[in-house]
N, C-alpha and C positions, 0 to 999 in steps of 0.2 A: 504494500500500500504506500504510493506516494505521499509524504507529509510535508514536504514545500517543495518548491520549482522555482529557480532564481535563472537569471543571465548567465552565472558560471559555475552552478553547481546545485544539483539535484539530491534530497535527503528520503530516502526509504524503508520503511519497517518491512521487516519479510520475515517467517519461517523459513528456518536452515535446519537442515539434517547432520549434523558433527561425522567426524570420522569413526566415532565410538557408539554412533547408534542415536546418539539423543536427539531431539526436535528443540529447538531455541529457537524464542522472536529476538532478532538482530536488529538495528537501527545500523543502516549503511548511510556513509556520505557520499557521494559522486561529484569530487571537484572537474573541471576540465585539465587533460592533463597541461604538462608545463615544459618549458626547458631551462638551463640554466646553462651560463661562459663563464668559461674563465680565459683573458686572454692573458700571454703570457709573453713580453717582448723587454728583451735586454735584460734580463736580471729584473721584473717589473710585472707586477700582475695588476691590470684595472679593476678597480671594483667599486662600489657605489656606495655612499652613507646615504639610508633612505629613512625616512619617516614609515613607522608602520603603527598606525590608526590602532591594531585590535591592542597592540603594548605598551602605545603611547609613550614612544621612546623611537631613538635612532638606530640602527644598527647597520654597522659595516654584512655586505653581504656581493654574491657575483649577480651580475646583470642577469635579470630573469624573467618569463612570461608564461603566461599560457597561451596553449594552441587556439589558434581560430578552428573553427569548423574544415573538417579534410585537410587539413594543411601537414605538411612534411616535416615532422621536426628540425632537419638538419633547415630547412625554409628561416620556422620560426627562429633556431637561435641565430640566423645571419640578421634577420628584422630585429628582436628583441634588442641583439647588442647596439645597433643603429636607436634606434631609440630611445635608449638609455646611458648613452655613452659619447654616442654621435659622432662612435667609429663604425667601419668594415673593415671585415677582417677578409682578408685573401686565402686564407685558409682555415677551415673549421672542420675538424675531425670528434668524430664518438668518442662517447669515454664511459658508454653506460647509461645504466635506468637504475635510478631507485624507486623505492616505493616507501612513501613517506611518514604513513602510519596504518597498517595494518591490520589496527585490533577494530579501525571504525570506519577506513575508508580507503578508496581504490586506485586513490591518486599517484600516476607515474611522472616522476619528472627524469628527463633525457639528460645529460649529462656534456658538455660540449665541451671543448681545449682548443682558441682560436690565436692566430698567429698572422704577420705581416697585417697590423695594423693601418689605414690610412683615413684621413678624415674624411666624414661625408654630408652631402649636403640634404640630405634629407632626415638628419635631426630633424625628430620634433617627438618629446616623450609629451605623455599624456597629462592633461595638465591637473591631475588628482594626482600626481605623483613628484614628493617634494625630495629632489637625488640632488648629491654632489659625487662627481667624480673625483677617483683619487687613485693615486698609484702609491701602491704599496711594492716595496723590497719582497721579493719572492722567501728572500734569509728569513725576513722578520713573521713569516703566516704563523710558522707552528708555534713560535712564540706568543703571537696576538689569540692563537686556538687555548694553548694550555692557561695563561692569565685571563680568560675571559671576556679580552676583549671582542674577539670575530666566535659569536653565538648561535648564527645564523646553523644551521645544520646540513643545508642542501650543499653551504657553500664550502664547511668542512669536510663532505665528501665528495665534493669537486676538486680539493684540494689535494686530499688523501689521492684520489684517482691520475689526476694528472701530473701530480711531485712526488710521490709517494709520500707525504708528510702525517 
């Protein structure tokens, strides 16, 4: 049974049948999935200090989005990072899927590693979205991961995935 229906994510109760036999009603979430960059040039990863509304706090995180409707992810993280950055990147290779939280929803985010930088002229991030861009010392992530300060979690294993850090 459907219990809301939003622009990017859809929420449903259902009976499930367990791997051990039992019948449980589940509340599922259904976000749109998402991607997420990390570019990575000279010693130098971009990333974004963004405002996020539900924490009411900033937090360092990689350039990110969800999918439009049928869109290709490798598509979406060449838009997203344009958007958010108001680079392209010449090259953008996989690095994986996670799966964000599991015990209540379905949501996969893609995983992206982008390279040869150049500016573009089709900036223009959304204007509910309050970024600054920054470049951070590639030396300094695990540091900024183990003190607390980069919290974000897609972006610490975007980190993990593309430095091995």
């Amino acid at each position: 049974m459907e219990i809301f229906r939003g622009r990017r994510l859809w929420i449903e109760q259902r009976n499930v049948r367990l791997p051990n036999g039992l019948e449980r009603q589940k509340v599922i979430v259904h976000p749109s999935n998402a991607v997420a960059i990390l570019s990575i040039e000279g010693g130098q990863c971009k990333l974004i200090r963004q405002y996020r509304y539900a924490i009411d706090d900033y937090i360092f995180e990689a350039p990110a989005g969800v999918l439009e409707a049928g869109e290709d992810p490798i598509e979406a993280a060449g838009r997203e990072l344009i958007e958010e950055t108001g680079f392209a990147a010449q090259i953008i290779e996989p690095r994986g899927v996670i799966i964000t939280t599991p015990g209540y929803t379905d949501e996969k985010i893609f995983l992206f590693e982008a390279h040869g930088l150049i500016p573009s002229q089709e900036f223009d991030k959304d204007e509910d979205e309050v970024i600054e861009v920054v470049d951070i010392p590639v030396r300094d992530l695990n540091r900024m991961i183990l003190n607390g300060t980069l919290v974000d979690a897609k972006t610490i294993c975007l980190i993990h995935r593309c430095l091995g850090c």
